[in-house]
N, CA and C atoms as a LAMMPS dump frame, in Angstrom:
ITEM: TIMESTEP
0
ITEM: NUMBER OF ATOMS
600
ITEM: BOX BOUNDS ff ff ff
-5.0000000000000000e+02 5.0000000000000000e+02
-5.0000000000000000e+02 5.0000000000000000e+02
-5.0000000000000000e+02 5.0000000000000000e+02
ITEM: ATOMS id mol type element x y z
1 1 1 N -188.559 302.439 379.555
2 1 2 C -188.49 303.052 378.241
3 1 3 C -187.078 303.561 378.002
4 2 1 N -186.368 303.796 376.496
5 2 2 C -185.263 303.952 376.464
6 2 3 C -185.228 304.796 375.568
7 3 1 N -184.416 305.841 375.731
8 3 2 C -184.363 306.711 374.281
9 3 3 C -182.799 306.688 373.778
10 4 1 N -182.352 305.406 372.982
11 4 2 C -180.896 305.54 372.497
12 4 3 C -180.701 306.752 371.483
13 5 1 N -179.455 307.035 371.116
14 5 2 C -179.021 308.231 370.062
15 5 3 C -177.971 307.98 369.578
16 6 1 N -177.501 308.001 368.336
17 6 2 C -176.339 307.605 367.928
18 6 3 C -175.339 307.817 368.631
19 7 1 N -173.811 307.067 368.865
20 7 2 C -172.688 307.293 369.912
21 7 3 C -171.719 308.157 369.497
22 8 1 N -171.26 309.35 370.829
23 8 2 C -170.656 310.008 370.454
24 8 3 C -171.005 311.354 371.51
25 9 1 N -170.88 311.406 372.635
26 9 2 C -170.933 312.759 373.367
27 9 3 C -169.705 313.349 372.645
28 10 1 N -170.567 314.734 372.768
29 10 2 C -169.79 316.224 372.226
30 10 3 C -168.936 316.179 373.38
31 11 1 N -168.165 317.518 372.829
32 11 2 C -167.088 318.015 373.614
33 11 3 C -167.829 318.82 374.337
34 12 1 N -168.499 319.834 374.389
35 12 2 C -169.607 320.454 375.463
36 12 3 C -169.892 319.568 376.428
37 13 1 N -170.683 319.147 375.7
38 13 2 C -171.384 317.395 377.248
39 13 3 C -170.136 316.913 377.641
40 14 1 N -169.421 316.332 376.831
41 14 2 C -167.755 315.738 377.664
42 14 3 C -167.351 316.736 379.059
43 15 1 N -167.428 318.315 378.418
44 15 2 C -167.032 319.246 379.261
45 15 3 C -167.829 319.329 380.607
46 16 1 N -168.986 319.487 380.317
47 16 2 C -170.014 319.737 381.674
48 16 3 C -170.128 318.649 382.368
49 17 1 N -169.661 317.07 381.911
50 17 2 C -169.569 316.283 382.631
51 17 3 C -168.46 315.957 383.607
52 18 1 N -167.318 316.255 383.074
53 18 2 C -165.985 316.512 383.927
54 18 3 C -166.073 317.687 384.556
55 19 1 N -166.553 318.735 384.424
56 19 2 C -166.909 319.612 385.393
57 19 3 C -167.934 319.199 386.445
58 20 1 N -169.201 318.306 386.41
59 20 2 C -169.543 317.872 387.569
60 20 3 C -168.722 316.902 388.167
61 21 1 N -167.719 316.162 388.075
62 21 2 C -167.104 315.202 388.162
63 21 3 C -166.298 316.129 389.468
64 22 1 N -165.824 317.035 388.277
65 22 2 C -164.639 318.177 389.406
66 22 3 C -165.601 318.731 390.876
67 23 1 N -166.46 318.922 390.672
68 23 2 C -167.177 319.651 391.491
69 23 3 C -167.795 318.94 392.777
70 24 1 N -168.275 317.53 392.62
71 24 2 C -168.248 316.54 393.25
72 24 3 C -167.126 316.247 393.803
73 25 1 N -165.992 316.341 393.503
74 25 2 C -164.375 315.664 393.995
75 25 3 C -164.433 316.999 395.313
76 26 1 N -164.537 318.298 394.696
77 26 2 C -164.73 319.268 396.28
78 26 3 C -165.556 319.321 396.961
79 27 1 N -166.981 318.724 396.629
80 27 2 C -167.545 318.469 397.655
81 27 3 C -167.44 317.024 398.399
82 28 1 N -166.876 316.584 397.808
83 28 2 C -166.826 315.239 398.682
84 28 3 C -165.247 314.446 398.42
85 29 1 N -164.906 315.417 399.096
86 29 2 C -163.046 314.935 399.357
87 29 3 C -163.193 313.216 400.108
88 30 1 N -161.973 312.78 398.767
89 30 2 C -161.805 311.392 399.756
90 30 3 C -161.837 310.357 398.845
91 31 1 N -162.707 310.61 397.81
92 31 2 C -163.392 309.271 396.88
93 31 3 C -162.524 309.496 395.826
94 32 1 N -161.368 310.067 395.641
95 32 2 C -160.793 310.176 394.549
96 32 3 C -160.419 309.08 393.575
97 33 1 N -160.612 307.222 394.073
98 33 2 C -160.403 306.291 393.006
99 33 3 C -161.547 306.065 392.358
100 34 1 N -163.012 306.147 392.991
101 34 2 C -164.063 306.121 392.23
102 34 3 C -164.606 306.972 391.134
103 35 1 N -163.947 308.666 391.488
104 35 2 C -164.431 308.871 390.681
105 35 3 C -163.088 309.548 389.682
106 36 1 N -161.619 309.249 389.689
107 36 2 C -160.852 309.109 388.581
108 36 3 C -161.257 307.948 387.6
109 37 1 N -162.069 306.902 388.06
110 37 2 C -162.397 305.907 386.767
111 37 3 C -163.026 306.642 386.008
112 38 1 N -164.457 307.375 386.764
113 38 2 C -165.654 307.522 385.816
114 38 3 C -164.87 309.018 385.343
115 39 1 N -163.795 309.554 385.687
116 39 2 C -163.808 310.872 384.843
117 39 3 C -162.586 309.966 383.295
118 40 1 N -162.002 309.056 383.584
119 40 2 C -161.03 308.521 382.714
120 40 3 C -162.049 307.497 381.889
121 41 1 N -163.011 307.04 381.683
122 41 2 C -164.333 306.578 380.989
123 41 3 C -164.769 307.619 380.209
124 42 1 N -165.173 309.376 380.737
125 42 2 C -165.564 309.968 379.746
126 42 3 C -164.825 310.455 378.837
127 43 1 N -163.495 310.494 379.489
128 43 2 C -161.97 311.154 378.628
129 43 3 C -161.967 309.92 377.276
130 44 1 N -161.968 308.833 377.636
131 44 2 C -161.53 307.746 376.245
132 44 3 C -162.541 307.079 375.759
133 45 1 N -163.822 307.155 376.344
134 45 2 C -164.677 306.847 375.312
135 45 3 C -166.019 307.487 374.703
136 46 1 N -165.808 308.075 373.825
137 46 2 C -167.255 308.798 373.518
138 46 3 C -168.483 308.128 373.357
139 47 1 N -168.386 306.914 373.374
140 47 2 C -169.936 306.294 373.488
141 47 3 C -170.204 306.209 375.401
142 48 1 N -169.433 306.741 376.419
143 48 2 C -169.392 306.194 377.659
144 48 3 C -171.207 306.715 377.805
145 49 1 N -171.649 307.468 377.56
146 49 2 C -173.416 307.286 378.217
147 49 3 C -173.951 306.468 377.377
148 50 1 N -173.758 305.24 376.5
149 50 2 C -174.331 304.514 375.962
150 50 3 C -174.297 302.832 376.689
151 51 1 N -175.212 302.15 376.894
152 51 2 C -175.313 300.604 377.46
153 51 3 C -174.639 299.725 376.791
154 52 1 N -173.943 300.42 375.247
155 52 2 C -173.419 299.227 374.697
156 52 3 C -171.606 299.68 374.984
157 53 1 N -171.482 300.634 375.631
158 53 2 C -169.989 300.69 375.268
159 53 3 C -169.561 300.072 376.756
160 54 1 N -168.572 299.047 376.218
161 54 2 C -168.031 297.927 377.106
162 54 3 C -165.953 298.506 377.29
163 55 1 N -165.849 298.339 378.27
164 55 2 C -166.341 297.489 379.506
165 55 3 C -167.156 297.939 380.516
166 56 1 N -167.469 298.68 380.325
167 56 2 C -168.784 299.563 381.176
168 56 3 C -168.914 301.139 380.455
169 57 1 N -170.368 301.521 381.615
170 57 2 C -170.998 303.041 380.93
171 57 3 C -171.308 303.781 381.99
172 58 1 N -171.574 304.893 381.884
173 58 2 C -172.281 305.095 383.15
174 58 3 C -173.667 305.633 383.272
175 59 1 N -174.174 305.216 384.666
176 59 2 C -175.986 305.327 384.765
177 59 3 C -175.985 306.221 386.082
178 60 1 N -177.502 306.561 386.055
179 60 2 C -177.802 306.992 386.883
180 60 3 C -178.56 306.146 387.806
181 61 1 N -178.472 307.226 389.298
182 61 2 C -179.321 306.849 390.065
183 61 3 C -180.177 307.538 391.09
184 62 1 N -181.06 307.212 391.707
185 62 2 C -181.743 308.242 392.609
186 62 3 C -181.869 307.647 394.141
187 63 1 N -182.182 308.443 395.091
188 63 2 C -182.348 307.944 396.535
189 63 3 C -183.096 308.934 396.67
190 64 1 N -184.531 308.105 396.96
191 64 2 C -185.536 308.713 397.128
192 64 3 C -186.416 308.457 398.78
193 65 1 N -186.227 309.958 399.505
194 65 2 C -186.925 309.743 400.198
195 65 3 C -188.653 309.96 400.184
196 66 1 N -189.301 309.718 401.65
197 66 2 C -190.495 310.118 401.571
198 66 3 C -190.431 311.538 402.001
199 67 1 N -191.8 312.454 401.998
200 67 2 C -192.18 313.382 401.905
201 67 3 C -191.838 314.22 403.359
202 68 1 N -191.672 313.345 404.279
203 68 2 C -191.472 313.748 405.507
204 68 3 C -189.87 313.29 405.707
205 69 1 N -189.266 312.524 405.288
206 69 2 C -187.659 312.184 404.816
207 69 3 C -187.515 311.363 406.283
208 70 1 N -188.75 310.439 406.744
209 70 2 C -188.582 308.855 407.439
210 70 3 C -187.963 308.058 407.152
211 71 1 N -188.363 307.99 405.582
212 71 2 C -188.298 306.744 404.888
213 71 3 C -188.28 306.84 403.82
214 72 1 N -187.642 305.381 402.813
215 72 2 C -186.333 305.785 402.028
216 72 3 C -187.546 304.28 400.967
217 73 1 N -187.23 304.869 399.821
218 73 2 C -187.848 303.768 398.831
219 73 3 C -186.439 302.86 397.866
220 74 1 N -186.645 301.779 397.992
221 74 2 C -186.15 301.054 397.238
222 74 3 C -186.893 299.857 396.569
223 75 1 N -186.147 299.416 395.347
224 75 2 C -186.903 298.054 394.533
225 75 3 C -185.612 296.956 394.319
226 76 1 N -186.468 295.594 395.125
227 76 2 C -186.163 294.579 394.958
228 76 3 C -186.056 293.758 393.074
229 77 1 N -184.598 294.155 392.857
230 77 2 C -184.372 293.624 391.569
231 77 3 C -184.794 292.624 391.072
232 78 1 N -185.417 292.285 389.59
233 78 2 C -185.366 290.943 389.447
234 78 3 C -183.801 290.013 389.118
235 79 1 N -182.807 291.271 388.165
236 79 2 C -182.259 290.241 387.567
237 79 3 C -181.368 290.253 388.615
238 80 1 N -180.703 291.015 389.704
239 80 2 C -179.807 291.344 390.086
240 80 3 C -179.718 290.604 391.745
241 81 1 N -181.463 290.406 391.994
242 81 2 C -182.019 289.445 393.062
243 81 3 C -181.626 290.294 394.331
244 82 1 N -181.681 291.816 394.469
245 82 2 C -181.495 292.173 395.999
246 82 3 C -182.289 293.548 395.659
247 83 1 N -182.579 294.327 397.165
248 83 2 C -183.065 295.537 397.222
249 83 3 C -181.712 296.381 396.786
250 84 1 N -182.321 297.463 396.127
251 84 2 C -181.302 298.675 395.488
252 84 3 C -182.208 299.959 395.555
253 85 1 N -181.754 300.786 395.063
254 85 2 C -182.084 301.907 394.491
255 85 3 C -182.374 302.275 393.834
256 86 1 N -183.254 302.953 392.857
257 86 2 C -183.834 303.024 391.665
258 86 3 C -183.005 303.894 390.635
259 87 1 N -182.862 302.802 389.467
260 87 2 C -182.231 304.108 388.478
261 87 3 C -181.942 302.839 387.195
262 88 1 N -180.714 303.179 386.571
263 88 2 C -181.047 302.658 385.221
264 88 3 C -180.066 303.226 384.292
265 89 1 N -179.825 303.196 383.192
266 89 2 C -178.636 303.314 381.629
267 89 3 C -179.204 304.802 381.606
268 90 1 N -179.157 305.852 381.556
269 90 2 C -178.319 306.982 380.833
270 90 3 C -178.92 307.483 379.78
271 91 1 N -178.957 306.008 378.486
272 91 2 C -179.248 305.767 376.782
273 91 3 C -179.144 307.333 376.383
274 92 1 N -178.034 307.573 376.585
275 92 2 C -177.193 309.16 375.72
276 92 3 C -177.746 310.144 376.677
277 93 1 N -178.412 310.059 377.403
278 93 2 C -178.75 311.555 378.325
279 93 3 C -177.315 312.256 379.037
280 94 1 N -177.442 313.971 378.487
281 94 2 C -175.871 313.899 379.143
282 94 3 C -176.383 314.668 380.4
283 95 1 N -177.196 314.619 380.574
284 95 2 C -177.913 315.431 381.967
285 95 3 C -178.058 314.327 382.5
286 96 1 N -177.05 313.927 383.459
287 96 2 C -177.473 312.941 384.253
288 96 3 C -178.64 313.161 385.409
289 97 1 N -178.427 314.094 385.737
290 97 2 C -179.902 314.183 387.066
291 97 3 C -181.407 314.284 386.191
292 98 1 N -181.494 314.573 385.123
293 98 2 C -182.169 314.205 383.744
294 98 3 C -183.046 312.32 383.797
295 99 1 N -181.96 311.901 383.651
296 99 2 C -181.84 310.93 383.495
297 99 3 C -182.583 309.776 384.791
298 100 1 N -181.949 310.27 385.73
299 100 2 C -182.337 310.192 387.731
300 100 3 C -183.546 309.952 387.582
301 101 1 N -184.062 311.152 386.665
302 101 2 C -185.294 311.687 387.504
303 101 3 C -186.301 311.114 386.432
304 102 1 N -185.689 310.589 385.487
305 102 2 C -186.891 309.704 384.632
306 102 3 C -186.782 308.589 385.028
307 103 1 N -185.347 307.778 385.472
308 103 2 C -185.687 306.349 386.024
309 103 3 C -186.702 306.374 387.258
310 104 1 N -186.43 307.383 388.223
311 104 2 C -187.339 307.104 389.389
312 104 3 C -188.489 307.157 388.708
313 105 1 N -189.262 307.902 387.763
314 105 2 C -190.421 308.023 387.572
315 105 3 C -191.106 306.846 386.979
316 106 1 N -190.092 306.508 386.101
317 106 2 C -190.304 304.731 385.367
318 106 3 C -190.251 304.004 386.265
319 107 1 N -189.314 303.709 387.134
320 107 2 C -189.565 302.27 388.133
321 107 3 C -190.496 302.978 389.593
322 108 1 N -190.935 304.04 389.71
323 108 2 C -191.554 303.729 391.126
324 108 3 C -192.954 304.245 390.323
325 109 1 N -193.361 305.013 389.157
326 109 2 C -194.836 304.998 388.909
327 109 3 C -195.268 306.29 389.508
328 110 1 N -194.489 306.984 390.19
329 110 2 C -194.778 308.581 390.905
330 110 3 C -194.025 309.463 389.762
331 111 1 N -194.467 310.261 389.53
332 111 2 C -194.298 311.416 388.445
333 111 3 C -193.726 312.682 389.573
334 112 1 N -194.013 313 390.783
335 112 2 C -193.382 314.881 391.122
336 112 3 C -192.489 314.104 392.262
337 113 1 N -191.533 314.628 391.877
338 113 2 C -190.149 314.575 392.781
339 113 3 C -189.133 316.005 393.032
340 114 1 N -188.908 316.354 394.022
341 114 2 C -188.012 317.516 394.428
342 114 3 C -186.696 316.92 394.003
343 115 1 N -185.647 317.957 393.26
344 115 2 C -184.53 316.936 393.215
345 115 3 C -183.833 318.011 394.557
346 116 1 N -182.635 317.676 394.792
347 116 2 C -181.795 318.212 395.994
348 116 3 C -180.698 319.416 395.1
349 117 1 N -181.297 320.402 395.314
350 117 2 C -179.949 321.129 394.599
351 117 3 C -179.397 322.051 395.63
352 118 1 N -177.866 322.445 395.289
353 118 2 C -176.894 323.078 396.119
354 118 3 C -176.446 324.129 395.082
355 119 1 N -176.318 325.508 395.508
356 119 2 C -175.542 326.3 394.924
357 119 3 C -176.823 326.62 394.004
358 120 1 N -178.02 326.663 393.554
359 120 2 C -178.839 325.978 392.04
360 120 3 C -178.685 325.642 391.62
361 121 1 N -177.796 324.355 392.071
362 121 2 C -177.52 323.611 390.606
363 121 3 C -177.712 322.046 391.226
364 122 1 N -178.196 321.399 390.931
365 122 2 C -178.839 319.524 391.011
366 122 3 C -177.456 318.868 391.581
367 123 1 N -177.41 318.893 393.082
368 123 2 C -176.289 318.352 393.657
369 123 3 C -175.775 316.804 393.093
370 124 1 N -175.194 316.326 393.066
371 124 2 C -174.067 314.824 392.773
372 124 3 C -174.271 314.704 394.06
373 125 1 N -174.636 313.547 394.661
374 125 2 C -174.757 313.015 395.937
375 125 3 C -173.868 311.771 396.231
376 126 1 N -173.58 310.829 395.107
377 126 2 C -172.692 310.389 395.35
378 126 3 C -171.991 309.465 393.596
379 127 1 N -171.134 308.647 394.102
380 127 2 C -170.509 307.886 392.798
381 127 3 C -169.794 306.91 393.43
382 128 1 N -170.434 306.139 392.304
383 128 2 C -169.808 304.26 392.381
384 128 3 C -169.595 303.597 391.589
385 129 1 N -168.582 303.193 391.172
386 129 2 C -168.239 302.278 390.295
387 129 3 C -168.032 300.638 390.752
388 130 1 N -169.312 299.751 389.802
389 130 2 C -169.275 298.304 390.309
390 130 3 C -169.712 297.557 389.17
391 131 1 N -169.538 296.542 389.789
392 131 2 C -169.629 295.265 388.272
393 131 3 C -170.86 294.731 387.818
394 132 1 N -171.353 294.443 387.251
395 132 2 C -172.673 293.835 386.689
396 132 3 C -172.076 292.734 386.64
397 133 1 N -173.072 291.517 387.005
398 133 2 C -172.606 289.823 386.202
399 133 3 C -173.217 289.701 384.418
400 134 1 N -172.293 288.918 384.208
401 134 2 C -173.083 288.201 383.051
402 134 3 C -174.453 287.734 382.807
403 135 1 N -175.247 288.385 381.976
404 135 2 C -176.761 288.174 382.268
405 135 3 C -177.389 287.595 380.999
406 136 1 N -177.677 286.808 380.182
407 136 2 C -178.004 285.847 379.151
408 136 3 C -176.581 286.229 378.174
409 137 1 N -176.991 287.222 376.879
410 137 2 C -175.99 287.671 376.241
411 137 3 C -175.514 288.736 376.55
412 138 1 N -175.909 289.511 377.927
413 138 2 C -175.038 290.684 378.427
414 138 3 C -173.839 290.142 378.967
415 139 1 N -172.727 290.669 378.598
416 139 2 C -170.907 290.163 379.403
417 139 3 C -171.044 290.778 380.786
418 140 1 N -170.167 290.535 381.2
419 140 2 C -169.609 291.312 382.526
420 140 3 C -169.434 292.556 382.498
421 141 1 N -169.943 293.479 382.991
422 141 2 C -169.506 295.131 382.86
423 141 3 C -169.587 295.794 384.033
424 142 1 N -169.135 297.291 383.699
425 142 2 C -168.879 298.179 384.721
426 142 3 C -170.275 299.01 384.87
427 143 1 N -170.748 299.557 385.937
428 143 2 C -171.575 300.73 385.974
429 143 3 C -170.947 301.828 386.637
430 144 1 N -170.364 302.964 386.287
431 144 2 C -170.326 304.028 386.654
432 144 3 C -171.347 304.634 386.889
433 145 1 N -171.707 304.797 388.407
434 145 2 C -173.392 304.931 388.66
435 145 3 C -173.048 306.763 389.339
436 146 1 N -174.048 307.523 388.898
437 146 2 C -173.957 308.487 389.211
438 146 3 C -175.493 308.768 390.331
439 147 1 N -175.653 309.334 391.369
440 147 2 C -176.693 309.465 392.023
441 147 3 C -177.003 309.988 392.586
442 148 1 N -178.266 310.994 392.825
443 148 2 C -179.064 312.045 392.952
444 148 3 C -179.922 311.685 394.084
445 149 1 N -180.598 312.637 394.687
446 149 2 C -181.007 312.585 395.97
447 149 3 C -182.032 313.39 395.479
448 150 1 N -183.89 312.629 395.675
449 150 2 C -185.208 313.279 395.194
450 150 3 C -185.915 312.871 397.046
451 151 1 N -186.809 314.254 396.839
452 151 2 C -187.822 313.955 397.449
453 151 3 C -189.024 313.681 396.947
454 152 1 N -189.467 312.568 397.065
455 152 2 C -191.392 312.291 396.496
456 152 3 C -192.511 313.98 397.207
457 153 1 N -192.614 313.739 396.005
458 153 2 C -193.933 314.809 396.588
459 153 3 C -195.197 314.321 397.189
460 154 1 N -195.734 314.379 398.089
461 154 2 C -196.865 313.972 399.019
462 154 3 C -198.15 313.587 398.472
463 155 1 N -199.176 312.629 398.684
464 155 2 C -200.421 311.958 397.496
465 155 3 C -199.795 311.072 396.389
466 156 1 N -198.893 310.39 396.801
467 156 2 C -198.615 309.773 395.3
468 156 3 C -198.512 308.39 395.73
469 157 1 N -198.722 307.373 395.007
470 157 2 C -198.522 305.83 395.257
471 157 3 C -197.634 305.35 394.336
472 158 1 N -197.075 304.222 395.076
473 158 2 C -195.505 304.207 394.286
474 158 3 C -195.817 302.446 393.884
475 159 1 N -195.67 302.184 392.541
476 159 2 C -196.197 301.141 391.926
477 159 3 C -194.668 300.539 391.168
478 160 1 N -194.392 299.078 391.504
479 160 2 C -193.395 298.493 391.27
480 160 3 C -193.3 298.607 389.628
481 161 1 N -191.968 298.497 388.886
482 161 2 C -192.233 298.274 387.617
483 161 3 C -191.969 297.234 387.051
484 162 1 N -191.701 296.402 385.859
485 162 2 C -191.715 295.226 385.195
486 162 3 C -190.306 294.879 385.798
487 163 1 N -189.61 295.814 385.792
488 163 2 C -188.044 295.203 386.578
489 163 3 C -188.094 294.973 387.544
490 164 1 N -189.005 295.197 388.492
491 164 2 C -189.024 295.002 389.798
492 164 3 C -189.749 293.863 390.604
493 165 1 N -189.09 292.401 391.596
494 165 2 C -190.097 291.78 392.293
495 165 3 C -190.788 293.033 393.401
496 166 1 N -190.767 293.568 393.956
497 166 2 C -191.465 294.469 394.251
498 166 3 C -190.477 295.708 394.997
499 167 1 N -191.771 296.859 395.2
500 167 2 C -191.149 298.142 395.372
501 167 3 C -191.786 298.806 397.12
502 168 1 N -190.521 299.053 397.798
503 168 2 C -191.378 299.399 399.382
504 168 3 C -190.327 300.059 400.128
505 169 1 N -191.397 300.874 400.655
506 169 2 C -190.806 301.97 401.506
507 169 3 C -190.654 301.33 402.668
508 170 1 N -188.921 301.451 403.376
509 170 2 C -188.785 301.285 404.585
510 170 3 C -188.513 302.597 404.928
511 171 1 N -188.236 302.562 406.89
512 171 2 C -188.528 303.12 407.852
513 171 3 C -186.8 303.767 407.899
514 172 1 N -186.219 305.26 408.142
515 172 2 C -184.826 305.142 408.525
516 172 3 C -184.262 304.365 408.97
517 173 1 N -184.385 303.862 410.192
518 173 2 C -184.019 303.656 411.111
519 173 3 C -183.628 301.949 410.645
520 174 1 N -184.302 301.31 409.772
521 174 2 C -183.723 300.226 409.135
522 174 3 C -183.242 300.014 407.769
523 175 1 N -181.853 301.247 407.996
524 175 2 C -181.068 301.078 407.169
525 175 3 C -180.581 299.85 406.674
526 176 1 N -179.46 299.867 407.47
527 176 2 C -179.237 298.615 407.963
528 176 3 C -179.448 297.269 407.438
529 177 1 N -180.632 297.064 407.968
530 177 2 C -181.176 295.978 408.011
531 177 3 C -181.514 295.476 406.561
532 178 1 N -181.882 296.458 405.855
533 178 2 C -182.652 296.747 404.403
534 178 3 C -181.969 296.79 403.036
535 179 1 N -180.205 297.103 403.69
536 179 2 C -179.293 297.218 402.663
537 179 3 C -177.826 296.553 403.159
538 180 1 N -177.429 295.981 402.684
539 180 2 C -175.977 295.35 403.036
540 180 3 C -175.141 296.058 402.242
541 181 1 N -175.102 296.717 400.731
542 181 2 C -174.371 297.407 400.219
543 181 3 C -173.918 298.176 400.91
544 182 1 N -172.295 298.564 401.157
545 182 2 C -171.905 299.58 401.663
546 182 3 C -171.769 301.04 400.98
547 183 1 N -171.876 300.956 399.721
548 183 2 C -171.776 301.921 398.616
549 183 3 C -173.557 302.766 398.748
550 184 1 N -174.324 301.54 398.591
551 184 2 C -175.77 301.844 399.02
552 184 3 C -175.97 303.056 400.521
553 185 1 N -175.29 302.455 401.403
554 185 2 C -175.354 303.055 403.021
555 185 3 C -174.823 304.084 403.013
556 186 1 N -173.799 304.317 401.854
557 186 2 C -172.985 305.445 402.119
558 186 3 C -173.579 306.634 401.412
559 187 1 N -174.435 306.516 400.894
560 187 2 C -175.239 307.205 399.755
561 187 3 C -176.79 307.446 400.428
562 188 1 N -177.039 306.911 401.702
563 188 2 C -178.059 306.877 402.219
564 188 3 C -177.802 308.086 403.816
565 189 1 N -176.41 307.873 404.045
566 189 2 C -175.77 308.444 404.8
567 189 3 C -175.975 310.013 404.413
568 190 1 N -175.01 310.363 403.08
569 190 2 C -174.749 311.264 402.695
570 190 3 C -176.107 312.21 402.428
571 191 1 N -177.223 311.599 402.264
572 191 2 C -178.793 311.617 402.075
573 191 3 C -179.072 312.339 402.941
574 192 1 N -179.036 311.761 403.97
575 192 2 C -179.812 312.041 405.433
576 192 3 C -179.175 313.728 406.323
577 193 1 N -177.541 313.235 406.044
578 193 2 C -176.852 314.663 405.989
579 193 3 C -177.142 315.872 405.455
580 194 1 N -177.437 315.722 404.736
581 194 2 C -177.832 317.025 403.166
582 194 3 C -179.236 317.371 403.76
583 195 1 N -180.226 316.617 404.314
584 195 2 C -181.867 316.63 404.659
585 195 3 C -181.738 317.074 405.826
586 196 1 N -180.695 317.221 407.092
587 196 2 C -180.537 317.222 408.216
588 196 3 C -180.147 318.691 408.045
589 197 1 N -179.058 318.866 407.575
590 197 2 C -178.327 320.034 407.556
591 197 3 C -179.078 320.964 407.18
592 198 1 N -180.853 320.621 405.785
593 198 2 C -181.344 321.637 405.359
594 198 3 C -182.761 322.065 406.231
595 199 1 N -182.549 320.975 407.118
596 199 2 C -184.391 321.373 407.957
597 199 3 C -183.678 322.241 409.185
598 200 1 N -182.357 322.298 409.306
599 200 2 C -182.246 323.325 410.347
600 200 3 C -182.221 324.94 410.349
């Protein structure tokens, strides 16, 4: 489901978005070319949370573990043809963890998710900027992917969605095996850190 809005983030939303941008850069020293794109995307274009503003936009995403934080859910794309992570376009949300937390609910079919917050406030777990192919009349574009770290809440069954050849929980321990993305691993990494650091 999509909720577009005419184009044009405010200067408020512009603001609170470069302020998570900033805030992310101190917590996670190092990534400074990934995420000078996506802060130079919201600086020059005011449609940037919209799917149509080219050469890219930016989306969200989620990494969702299970309830006991074993195991990690992902969905096998159709158009994109590999396992990923669940998430999706933005369509004007300037709350990106907002946004997170409705794609997971749309593509996995589970409604209660913990999101991960630091400080109280809905941690940035990680950022990536990568290319989409050409897909019938979609061009080539950018995703400035922004992504959030949920825990599933316990009793829930997780049901693939129309985008998805299917949706399945693997085991930690086959990371690895399950993801070749290094952007993916590194975001799975950073996951496990944040879950490690908080059960002690």
């Amino acid at each position: 489901m999509t909720r577009p809005r005419a184009p044009g983030i405010t200067q408020g939303e512009r603001a609170a978005l470069l302020e998570l941008l900033e805030r992310y850069q101190c917590r996670w020293p190092g990534e400074e070319a990934a995420v000078g794109r996506v802060v130079d995307l919201t600086r020059s274009h005011a449609d940037c949370l919209l799917r149509t503003c080219l050469p890219g936009h930016i989306t969200a995403a989620a990494w969702i573990v299970s309830p006991d934080g074993g195991s990690f859910l992902l969905t096998h794309h159709k158009k994109l043809g590999r396992w990923l992570q669940l998430g999706g376009h933005v369509d004007g949300e300037p709350l990106i963890h907002a946004a997170a937390l409705r794609e997971a609910q749309e593509e996995s079919g589970m409604e209660h998710f913990i999101l991960f917050h630091e400080d109280a406030r809905p941690l940035l777990v990680d950022v990536d900027v990568h290319v989409i192919p050409a897909h019938g009349n979609e061009p080539r574009h950018e995703h400035h992917d922004l992504r959030y770290l949920l825990v599933a809440a316990p009793g829930q069954t997780a049901r693939a969605s129309h985008e998805a050849h299917e949706l399945r929980w693997f085991p930690r321990a086959r990371l690895a095996e399950a993801v070749g993305d290094e952007s993916v691993q590194r975001l799975a990494r950073k996951a496990w850190r944040l879950l490690d650091a908080a059960a002690d």
